[in-house]
C-alpha positions in Angstrom: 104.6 113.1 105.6 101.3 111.9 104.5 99.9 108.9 105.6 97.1 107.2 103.6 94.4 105.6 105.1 95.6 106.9 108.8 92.7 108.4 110.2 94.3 109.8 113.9 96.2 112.5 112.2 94.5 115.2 109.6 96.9 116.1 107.2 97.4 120.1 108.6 98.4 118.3 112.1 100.9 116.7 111.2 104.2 118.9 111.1 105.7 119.4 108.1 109.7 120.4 107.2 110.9 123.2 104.9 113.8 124.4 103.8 114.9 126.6 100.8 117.3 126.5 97.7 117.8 130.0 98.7 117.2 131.7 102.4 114.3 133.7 100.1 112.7 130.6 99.0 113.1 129.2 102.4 111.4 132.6 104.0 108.8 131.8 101.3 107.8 128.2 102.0 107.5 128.9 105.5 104.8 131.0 105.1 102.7 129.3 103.0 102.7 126.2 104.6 102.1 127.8 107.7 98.8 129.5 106.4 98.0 125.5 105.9 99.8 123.3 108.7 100.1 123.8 112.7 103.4 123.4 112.8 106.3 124.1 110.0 110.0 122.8 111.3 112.5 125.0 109.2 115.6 123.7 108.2 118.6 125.3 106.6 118.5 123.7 102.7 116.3 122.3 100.6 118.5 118.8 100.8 118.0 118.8 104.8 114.8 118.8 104.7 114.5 116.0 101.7 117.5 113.9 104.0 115.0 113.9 107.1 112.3 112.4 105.1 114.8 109.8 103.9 115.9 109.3 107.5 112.3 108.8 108.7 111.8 106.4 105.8 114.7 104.6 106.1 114.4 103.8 110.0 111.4 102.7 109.1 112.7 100.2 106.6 116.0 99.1 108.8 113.4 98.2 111.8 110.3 96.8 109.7 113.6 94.3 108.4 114.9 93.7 111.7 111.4 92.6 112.9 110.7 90.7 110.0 114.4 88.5 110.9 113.1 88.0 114.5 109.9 87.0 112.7 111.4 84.2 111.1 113.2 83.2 114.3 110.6 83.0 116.1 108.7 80.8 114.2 111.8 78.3 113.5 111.7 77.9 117.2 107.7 78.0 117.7 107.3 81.4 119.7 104.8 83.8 119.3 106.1 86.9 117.7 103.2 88.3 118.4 103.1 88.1 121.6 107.0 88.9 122.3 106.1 92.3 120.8 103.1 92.7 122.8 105.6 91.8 125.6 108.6 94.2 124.8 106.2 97.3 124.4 105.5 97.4 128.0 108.7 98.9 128.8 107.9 102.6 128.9 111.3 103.4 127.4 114.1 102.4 124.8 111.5 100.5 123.0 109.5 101.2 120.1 107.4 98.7 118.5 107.5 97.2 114.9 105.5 94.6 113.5 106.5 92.4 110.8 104.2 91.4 107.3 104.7 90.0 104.0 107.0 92.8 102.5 107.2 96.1 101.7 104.9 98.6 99.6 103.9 101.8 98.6 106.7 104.5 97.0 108.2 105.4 99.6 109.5 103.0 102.1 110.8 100.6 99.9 112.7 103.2 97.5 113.4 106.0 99.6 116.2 104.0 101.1 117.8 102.8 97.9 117.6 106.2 96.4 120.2 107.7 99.6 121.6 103.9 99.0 122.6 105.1 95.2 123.5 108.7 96.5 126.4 107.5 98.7 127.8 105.0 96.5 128.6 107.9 94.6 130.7 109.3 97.3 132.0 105.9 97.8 129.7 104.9 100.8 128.9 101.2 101.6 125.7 101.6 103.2 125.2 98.1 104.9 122.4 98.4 107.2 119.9 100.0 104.5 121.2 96.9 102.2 120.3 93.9 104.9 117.5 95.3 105.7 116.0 95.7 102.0 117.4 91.8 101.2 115.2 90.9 104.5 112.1 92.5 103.4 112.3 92.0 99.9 113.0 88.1 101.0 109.9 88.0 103.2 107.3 87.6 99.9 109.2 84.4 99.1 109.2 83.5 103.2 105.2 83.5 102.8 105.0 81.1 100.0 107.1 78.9 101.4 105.4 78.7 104.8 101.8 78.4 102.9 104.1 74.9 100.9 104.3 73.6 104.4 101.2 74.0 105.7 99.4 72.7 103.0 102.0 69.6 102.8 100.9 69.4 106.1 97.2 69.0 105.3 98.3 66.3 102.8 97.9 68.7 99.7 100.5 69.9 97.1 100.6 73.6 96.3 100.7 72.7 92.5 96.9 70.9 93.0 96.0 73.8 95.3 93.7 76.6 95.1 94.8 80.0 97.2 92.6 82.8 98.1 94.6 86.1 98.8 92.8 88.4 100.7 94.1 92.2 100.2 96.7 92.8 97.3 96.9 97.0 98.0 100.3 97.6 100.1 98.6 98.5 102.6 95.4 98.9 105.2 92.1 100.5 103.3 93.7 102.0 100.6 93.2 101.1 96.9 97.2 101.6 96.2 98.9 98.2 95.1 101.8 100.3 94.5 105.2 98.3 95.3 102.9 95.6 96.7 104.3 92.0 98.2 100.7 90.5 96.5 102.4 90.9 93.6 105.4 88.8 94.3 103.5 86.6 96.7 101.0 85.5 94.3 104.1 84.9 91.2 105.6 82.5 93.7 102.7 80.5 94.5 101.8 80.5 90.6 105.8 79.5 90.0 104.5 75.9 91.7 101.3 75.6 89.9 98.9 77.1 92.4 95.1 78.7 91.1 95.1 82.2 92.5 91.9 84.0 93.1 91.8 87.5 95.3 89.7 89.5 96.7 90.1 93.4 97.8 87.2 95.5 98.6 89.0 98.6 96.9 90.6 96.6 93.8 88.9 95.7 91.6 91.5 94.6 88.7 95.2 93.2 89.8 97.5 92.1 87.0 100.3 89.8 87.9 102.8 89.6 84.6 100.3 88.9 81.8 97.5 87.9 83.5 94.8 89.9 85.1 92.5 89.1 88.0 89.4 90.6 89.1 88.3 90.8 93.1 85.8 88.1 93.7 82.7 88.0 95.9 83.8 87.5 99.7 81.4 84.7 100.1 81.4 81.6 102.5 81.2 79.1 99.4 83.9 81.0 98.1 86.4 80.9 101.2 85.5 76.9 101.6 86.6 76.0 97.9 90.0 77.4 98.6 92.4 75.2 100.3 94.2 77.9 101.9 93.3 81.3 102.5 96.2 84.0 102.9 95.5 87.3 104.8 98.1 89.8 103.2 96.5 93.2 103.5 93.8 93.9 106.3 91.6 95.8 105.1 89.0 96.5 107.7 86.1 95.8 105.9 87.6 92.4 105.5 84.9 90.4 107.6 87.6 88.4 109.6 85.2 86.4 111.2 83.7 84.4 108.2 86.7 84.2 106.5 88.4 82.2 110.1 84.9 80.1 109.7 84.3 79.7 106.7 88.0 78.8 105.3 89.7 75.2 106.0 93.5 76.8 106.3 94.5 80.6 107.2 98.0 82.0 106.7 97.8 85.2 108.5 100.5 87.6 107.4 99.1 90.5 109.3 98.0 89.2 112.5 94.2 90.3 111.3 93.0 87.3 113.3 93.9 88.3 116.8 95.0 86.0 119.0 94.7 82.9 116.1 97.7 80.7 117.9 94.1 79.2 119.9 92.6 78.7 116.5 93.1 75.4 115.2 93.0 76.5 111.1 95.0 79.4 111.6 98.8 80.0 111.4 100.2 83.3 111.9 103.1 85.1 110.3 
């Protein structure tokens, strides 16, 4: 129940589940971490309390995929996603929001669920919702490269004579953990049609992609203008938004970093 880079909660806030092999080694844990931690919740077993961090994980997972569908709706029939979720998460009840991105990272979220996915095909379990909703997520790299082959077909430019900027290649928001990261598939595919791939990440400094290694480059304005396309898949917040919506000729948004871009004329959102 840690969550990097999340500076609302202090890690002895947030509550934290125990439970024992044994009732002694329950008793035991319970203790300690409450010399540590505000709140312990104590569960019967060792294997409830690893199932409710599976569960937490794996709703997680099953809505980030279900978003990520209605993301791909919703552009097919020009509606702000965006927006709809700003919309929905004015009811004060039943609805929780989710958010939709490029994919999936870091080592819990996109494992956690295949791990209890293993587990019950071993009691002969089909799990189908945890299944969909990793195909939708893992499916959602290749979903970004294909929208950045429109756009730029749009601007009358091929993706195997372009060059791409990704902005961002950790799995997440101001952390320095590529872990799991969609950057890695999401720059494969655009190199699969002969794209020139150039990053930059204030907290990597090295990002290897199969064989080949790249190093973060300056976050300049000449740099952001010799790209043809600039693709925002981790927003960082020291990312200067701002020059890179000036300065760049396209932006493909994957995390809705720019705001309210739809009244931007080089920006396309996820």
């Amino acid at each position: 129940r840690m969550d990097p880079g999340n500076d609302e909660y202090d890690h002895t806030e947030i509550p934290k589940v125990v439970g024992g092999v044994t009732e002694d080694c329950g008793d035991v844990t319970e203790e300690w971490y409450s010399t540590i931690f505000d709140e312990v919740v104590r569960v019967d077993s060792a294997m409830e309390a690893e199932m409710a961090k599976i569960l937490e994980n794996t709703f997680r997972s099953i809505n980030i995929g279900m978003i990520n569908e209605m993301a791909t709706i919703a552009n097919e029939l020009g509606i702000d996603i965006w927006e709809v979720i700003d919309a929905a998460s004015t009811k004060p009840f039943g609805f929780m929001p989710f958010y939709p991105g490029p994919g999936l990272g870091g080592h819990c979220i996109p494992i956690d669920p295949q791990y209890l996915s293993w587990k019950a095909s071993q009691q002969g379990i089909e799990t189908r919702f945890i299944n969909l909703a990793d195909q939708v997520n893992r499916e959602m790299p290749h979903h970004v490269t294909e929208r950045i082959v429109k756009l730029l077909n749009e601007e009358g430019v091929p993706l195997s004579e372009s060059s791409i900027l990704v902005l961002g290649v950790s799995y997440k928001p101001d952390v320095p953990d590529t872990r799991e990261s969609p950057a890695y598939d999401i720059i494969e595919g655009l190199r699969e049609y002969g794209a020139e791939i150039s990053y930059h990440d204030p907290l990597v400094s090295e990002f290897s992609v199969g064989r080949q290694t790249y190093e973060s480059q300056e976050l300049t304005p000449e740099l952001l203008s010799e790209h043809d396309c600039c693709v925002i898949v981790t927003n960082h917040s020291d990312i200067d938004v701002e020059l890179v919506v000036s300065e760049s000729p396209l932006v493909f948004d994957t995390r809705n970093a720019t705001g309210d871009g739809k009244e931007l004329s080089n920006v396309e959102r996820l």
